[in-house]
Every structure is written in C-alpha cells, then in structure tokens.
N, CA, C and O atoms as a printed pandas DataFrame, in Angstrom:
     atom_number atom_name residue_name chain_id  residue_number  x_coord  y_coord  z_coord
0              1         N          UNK        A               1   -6.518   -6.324  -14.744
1              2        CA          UNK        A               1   -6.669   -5.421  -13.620
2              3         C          UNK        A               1   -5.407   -5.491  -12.751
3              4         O          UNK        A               1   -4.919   -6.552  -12.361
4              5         N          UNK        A               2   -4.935   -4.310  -12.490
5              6        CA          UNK        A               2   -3.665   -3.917  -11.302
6              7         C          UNK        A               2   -4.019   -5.025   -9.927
7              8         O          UNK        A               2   -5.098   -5.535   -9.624
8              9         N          UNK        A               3   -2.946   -5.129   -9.399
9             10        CA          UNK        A               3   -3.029   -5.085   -8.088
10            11         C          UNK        A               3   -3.250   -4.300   -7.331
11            12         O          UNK        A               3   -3.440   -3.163   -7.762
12            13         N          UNK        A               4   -3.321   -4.523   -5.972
13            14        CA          UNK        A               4   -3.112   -3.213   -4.974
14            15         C          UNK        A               4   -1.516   -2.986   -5.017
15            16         O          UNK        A               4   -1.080   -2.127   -5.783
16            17         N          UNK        A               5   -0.705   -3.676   -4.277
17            18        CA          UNK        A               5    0.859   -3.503   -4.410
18            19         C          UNK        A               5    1.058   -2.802   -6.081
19            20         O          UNK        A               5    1.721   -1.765   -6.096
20            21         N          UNK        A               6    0.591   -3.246   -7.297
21            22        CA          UNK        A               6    0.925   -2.499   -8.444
22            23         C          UNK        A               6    0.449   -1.012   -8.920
23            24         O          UNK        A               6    0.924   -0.263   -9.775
24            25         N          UNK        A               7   -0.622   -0.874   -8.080
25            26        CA          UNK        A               7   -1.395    0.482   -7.813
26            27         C          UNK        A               7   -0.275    1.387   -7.357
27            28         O          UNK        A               7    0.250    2.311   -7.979
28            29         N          UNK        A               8    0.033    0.845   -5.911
29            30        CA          UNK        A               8    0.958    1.543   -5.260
30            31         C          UNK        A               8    2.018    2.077   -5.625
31            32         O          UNK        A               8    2.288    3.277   -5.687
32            33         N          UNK        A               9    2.788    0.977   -5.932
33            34        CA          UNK        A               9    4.117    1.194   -6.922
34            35         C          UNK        A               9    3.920    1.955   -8.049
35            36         O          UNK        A               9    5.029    2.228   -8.511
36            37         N          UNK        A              10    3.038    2.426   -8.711
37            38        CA          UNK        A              10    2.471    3.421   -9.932
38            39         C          UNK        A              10    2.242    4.448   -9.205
39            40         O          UNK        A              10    2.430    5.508   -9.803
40            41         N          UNK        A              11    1.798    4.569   -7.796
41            42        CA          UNK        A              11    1.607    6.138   -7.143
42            43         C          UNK        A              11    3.314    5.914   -6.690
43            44         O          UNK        A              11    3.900    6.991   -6.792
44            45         N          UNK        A              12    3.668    5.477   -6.509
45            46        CA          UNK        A              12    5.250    6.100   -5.935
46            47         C          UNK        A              12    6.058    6.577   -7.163
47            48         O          UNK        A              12    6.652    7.656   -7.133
48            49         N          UNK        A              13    6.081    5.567   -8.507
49            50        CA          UNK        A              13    6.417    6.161   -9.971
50            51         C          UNK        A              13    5.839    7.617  -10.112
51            52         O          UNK        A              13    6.583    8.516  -10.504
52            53         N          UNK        A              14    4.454    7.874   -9.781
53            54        CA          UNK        A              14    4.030    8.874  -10.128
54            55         C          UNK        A              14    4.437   10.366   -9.510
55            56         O          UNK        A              14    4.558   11.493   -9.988
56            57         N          UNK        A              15    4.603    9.688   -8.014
57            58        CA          UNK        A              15    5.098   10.967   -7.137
58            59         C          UNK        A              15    6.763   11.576   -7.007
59            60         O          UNK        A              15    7.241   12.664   -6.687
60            61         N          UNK        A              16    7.366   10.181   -7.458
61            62        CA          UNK        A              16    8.668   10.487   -8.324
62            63         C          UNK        A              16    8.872   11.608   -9.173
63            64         O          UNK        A              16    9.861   12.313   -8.972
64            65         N          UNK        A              17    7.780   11.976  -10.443
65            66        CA          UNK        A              17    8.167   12.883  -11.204
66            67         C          UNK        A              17    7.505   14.469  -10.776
67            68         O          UNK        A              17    7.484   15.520  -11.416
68            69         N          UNK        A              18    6.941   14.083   -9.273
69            70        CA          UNK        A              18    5.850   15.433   -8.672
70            71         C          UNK        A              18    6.651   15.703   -7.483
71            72         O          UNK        A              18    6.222   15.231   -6.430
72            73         N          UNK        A              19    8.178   16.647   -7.442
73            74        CA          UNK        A              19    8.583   16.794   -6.528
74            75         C          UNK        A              19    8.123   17.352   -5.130
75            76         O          UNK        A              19    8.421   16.846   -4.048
76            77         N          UNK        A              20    7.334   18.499   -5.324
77            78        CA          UNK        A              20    6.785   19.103   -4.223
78            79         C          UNK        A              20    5.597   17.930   -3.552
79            80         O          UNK        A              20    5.638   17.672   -2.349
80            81         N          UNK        A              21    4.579   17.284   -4.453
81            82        CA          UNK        A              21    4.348   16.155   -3.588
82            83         C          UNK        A              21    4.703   15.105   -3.058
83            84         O          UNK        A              21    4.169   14.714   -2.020
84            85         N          UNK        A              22    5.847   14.323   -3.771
85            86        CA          UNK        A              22    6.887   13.779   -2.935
86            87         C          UNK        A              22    7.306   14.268   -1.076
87            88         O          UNK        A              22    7.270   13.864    0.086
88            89         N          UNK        A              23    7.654   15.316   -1.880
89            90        CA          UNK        A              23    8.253   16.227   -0.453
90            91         C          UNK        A              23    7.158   16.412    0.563
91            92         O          UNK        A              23    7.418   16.343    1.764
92            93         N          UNK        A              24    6.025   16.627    0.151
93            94        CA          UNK        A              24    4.897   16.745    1.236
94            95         C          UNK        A              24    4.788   15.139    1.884
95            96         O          UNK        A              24    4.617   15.033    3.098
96            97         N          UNK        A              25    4.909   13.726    0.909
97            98        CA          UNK        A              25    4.630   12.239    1.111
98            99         C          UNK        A              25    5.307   12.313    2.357
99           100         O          UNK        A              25    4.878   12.156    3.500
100          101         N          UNK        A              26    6.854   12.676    1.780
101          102        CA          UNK        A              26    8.377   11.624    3.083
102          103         C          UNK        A              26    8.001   12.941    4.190
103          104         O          UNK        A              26    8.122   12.562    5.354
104          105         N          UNK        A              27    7.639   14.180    4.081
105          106        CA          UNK        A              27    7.402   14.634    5.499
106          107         C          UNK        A              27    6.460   14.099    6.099
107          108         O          UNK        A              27    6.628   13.825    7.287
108          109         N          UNK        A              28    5.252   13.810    5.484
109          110        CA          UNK        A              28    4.317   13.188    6.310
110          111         C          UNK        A              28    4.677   11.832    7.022
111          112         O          UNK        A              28    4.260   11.520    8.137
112          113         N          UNK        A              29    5.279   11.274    6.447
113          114        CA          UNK        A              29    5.800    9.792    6.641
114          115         C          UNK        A              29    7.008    9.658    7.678
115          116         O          UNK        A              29    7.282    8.652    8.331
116          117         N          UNK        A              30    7.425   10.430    7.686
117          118        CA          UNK        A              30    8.966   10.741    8.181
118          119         C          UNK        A              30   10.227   10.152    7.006
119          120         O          UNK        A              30   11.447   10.313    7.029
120          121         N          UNK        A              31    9.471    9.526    6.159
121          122        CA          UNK        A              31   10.378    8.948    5.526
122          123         C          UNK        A              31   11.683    9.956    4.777
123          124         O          UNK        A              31   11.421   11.137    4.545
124          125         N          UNK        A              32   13.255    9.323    4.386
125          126        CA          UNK        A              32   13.599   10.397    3.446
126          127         C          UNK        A              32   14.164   10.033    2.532
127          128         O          UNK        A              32   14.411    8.847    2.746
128          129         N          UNK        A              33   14.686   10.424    1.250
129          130        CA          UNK        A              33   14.708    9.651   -0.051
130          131         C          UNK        A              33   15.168    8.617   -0.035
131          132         O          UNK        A              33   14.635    7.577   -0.422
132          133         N          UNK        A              34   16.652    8.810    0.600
133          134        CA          UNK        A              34   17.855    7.402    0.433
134          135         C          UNK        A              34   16.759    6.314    1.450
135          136         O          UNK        A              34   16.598    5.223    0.903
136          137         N          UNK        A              35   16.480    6.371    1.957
137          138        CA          UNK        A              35   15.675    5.280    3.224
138          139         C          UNK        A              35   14.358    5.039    1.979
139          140         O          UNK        A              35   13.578    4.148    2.317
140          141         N          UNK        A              36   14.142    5.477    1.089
141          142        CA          UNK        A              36   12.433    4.801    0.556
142          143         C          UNK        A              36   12.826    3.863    0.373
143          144         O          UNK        A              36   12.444    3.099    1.260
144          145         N          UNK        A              37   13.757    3.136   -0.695
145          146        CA          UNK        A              37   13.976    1.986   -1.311
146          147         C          UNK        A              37   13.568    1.039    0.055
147          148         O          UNK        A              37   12.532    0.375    0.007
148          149         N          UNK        A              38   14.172    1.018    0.908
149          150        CA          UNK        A              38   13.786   -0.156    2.240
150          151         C          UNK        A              38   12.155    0.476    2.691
151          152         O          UNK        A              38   11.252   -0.212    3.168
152          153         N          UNK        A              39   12.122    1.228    2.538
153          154        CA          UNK        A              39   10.872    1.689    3.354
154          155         C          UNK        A              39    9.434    0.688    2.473
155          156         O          UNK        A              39    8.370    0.248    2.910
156          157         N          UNK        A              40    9.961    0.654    1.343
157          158        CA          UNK        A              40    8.791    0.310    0.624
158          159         C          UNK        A              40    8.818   -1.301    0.912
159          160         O          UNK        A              40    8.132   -2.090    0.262
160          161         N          UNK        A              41    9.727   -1.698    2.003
161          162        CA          UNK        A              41    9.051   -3.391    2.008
162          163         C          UNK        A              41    8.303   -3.413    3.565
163          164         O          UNK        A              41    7.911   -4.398    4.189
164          165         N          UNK        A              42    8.256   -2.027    3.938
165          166        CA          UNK        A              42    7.728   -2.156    5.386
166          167         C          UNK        A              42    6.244   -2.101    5.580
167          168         O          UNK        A              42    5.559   -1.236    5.035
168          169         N          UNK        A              43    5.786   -2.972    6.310
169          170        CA          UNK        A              43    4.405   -3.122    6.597
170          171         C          UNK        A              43    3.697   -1.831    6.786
171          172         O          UNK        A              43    3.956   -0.879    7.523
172          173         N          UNK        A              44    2.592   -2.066    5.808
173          174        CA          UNK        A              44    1.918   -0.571    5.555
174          175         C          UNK        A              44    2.484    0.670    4.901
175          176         O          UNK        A              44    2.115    1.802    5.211
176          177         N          UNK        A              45    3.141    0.481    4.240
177          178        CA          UNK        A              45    3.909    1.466    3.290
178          179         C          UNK        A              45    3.315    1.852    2.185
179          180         O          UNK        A              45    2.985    2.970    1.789
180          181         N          UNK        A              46    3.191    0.538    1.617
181          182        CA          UNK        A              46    2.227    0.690    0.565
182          183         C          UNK        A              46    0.857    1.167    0.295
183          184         O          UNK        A              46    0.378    1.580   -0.762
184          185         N          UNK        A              47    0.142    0.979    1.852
185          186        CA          UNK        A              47   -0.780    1.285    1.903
186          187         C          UNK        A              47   -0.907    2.952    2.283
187          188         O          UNK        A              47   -1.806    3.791    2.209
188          189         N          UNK        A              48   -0.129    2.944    2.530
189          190        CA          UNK        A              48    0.072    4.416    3.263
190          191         C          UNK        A              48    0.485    5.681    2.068
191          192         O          UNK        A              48    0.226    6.882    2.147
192          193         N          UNK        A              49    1.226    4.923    0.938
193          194        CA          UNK        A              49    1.277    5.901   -0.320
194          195         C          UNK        A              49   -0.303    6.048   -0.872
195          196         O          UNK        A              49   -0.755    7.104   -1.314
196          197         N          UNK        A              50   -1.088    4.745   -0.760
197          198        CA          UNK        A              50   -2.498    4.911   -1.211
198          199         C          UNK        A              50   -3.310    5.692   -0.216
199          200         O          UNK        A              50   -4.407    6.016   -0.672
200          201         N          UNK        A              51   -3.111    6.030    0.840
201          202        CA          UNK        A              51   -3.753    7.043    1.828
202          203         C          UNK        A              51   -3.450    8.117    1.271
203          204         O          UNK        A              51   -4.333    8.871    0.864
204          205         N          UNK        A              52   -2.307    8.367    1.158
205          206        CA          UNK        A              52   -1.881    9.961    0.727
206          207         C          UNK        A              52   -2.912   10.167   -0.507
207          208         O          UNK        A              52   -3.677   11.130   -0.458
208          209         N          UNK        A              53   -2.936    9.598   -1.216
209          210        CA          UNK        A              53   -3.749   10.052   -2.411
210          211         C          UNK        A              53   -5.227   10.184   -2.203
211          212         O          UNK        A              53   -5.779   11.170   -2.690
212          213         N          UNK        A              54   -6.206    8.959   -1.275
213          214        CA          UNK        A              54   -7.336    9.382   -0.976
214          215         C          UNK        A              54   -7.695   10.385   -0.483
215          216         O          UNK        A              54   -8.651   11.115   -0.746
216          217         N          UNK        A              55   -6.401   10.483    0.754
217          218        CA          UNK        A              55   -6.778   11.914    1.263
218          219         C          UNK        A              55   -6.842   13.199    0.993
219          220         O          UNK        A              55   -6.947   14.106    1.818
220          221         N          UNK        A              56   -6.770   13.303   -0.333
221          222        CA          UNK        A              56   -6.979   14.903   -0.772
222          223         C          UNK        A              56   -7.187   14.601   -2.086
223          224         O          UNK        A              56   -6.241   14.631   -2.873
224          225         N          UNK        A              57   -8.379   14.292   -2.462
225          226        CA          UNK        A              57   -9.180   14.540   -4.361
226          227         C          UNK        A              57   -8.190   15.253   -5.441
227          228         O          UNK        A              57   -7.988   14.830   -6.579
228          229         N          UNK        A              58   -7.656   16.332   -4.902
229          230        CA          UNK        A              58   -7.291   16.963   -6.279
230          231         C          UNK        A              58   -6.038   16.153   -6.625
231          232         O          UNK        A              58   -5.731   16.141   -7.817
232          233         N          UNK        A              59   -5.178   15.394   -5.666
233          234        CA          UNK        A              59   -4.292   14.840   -6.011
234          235         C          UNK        A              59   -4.139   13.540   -6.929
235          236         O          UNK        A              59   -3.336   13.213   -7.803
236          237         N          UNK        A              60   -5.374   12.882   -6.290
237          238        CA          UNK        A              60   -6.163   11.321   -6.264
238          239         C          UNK        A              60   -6.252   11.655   -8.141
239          240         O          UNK        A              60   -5.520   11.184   -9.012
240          241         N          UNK        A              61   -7.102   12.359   -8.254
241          242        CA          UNK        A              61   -7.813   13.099   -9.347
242          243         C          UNK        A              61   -6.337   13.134  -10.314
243          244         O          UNK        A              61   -6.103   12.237  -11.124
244          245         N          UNK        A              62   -5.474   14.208  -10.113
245          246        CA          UNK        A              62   -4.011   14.108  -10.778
246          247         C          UNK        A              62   -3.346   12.826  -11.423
247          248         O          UNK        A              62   -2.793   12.718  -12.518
248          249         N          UNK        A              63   -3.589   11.754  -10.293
249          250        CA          UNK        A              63   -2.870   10.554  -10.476
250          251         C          UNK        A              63   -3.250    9.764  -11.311
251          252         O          UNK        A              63   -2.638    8.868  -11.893
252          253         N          UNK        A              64   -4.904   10.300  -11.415
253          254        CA          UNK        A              64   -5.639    9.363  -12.166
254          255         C          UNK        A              64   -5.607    9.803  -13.629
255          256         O          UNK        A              64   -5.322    8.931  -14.450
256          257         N          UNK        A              65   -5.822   10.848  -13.998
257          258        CA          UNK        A              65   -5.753   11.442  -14.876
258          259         C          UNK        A              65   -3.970   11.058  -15.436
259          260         O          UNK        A              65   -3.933   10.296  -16.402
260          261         N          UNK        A              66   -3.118   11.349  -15.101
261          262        CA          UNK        A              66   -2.004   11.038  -15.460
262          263         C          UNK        A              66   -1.369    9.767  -16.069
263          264         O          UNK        A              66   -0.307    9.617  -16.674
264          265         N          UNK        A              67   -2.313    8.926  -15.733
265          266        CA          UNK        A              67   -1.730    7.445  -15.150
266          267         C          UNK        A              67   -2.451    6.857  -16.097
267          268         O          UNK        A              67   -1.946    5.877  -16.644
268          269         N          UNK        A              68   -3.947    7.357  -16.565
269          270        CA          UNK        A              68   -5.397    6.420  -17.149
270          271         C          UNK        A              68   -5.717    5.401  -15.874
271          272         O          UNK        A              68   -6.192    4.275  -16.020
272          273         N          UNK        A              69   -5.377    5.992  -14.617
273          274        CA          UNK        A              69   -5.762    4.980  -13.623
274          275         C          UNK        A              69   -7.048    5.747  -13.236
275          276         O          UNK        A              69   -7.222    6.944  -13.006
276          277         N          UNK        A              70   -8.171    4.351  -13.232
277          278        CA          UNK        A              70   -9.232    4.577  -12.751
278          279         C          UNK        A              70   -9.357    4.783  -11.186
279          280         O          UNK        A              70   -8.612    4.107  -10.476
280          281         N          UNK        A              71  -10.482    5.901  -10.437
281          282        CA          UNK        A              71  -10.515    5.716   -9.225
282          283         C          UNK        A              71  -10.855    4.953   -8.767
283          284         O          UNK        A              71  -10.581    4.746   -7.585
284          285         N          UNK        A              72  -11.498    4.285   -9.368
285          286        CA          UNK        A              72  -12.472    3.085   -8.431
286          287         C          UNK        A              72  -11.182    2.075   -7.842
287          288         O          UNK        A              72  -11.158    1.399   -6.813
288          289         N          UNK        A              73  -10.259    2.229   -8.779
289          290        CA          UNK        A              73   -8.998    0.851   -8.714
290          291         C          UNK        A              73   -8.130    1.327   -7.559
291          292         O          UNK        A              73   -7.560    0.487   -6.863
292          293         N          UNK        A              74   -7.983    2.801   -7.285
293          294        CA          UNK        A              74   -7.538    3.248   -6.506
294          295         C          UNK        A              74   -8.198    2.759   -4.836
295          296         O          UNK        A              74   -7.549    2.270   -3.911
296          297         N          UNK        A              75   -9.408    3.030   -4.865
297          298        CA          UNK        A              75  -10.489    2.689   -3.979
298          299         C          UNK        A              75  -10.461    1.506   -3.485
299          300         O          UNK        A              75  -10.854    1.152   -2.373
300          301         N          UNK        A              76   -9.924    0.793   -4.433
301          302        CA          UNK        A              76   -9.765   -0.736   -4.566
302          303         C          UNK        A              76   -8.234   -1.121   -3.427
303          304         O          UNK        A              76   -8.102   -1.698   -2.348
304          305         N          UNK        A              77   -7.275   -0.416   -4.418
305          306        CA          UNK        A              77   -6.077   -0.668   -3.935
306          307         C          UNK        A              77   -5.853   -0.265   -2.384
307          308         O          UNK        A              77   -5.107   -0.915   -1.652
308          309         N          UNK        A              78   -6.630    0.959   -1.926
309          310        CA          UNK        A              78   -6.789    1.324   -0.734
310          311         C          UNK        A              78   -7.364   -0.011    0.425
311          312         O          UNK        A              78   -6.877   -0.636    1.367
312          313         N          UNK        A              79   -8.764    0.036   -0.365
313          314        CA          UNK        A              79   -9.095   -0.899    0.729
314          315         C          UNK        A              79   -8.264   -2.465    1.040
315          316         O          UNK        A              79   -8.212   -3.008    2.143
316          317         N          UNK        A              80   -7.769   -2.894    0.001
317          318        CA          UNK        A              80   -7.261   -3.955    0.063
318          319         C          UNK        A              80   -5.807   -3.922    1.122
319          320         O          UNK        A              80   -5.606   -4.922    1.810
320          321         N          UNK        A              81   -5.091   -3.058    1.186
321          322        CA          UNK        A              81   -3.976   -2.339    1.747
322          323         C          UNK        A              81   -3.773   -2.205    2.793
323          324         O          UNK        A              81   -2.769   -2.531    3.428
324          325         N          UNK        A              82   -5.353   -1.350    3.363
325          326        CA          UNK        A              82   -5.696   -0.970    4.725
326          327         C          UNK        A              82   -6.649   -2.577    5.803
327          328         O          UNK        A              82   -7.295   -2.634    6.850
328          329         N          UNK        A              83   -6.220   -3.544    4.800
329          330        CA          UNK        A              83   -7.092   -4.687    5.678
330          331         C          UNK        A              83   -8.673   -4.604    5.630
331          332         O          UNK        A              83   -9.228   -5.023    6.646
332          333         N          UNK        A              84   -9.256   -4.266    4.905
333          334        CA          UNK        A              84  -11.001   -4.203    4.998
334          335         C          UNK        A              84  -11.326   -5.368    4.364
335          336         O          UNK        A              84  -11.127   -5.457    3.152
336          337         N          UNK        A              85  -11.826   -6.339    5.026
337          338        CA          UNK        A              85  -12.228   -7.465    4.538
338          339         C          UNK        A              85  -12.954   -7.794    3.230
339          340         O          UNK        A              85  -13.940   -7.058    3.178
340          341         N          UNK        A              86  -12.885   -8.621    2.101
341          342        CA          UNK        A              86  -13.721   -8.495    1.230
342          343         C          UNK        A              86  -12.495   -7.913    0.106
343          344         O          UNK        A              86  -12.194   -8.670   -0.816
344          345         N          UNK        A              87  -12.166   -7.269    0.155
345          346        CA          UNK        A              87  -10.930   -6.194   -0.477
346          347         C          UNK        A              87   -9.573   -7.206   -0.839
347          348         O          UNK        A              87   -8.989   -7.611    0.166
348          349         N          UNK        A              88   -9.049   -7.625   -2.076
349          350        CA          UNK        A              88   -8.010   -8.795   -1.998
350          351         C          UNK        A              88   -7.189   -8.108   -3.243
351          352         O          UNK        A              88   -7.719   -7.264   -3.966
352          353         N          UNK        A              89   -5.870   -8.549   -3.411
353          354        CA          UNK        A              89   -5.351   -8.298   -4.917
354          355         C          UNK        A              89   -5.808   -8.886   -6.050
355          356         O          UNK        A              89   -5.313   -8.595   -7.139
C-alpha cells in the first residue's frame, strides 16, 4: 500500500501530463511551474494536491482510473495529509 506523500507525488506525476489541469492546480495555489519543485517541500502542499482532486469527482475519478489508483487510497491519502486523527502513512 502507497503512502500518503506517495499518493501525492503520483497526483502531481499525473497532473504533469494534464496540462489544462495543472494550469487550473498552480492558479488555484498561486503556485508557478519553476517555483513547484520547492513548493512541494512546503507544509501542506502535498496535501493540498490531494484536495484538488477530492474536490471535484470527475477529476478524482480520472486519476484513478489512469493510475489503477484506488479511491479509497486517495481518501486515505487525503485524510492523513489534512491531519484527521486516526489517518497515518
């Protein structure tokens, strides 16, 4: 079983090859390409690529399908990310 951090890093691989959702991620984020590489050691980053994906199914759904990543692991990786107790790598 993935980690959460390895979850993550598989949605950022993934959104790599999905430019227009990329582009929707770093606007939401403020983030912008040359700045991800550092961005991704900043507190809540990771967790915050796993938000993007809960928050809208058809995407979540995409990733999963793409990936053979199960949602539940996603669900997983979220909660663990966002601090919900119980929730660990």
């Amino acid at each position: 079983m993935k980690s959460a951090d390895e979850i993550a890093i598989d949605i950022l691989s993934w959104l790599a090859g999905e430019p227009e959702l990329l582009s929707r991620f770093l606007a939401l984020t403020g983030t912008d390409p040359t700045a991800l590489r550092n961005a991704i050691a900043e507190p809540g980053f990771m967790g915050g690529l796993v938000a993007f994906l809960m928050d809208h199914e058809p995407t979540l759904m995409a990733f999963c399908t793409a990936t053979g990543t199960a949602p539940e692991d996603v669900v997983r990786a979220h909660m663990a990310l966002s601090g919900h107790a119980g929730f660990e790598d």
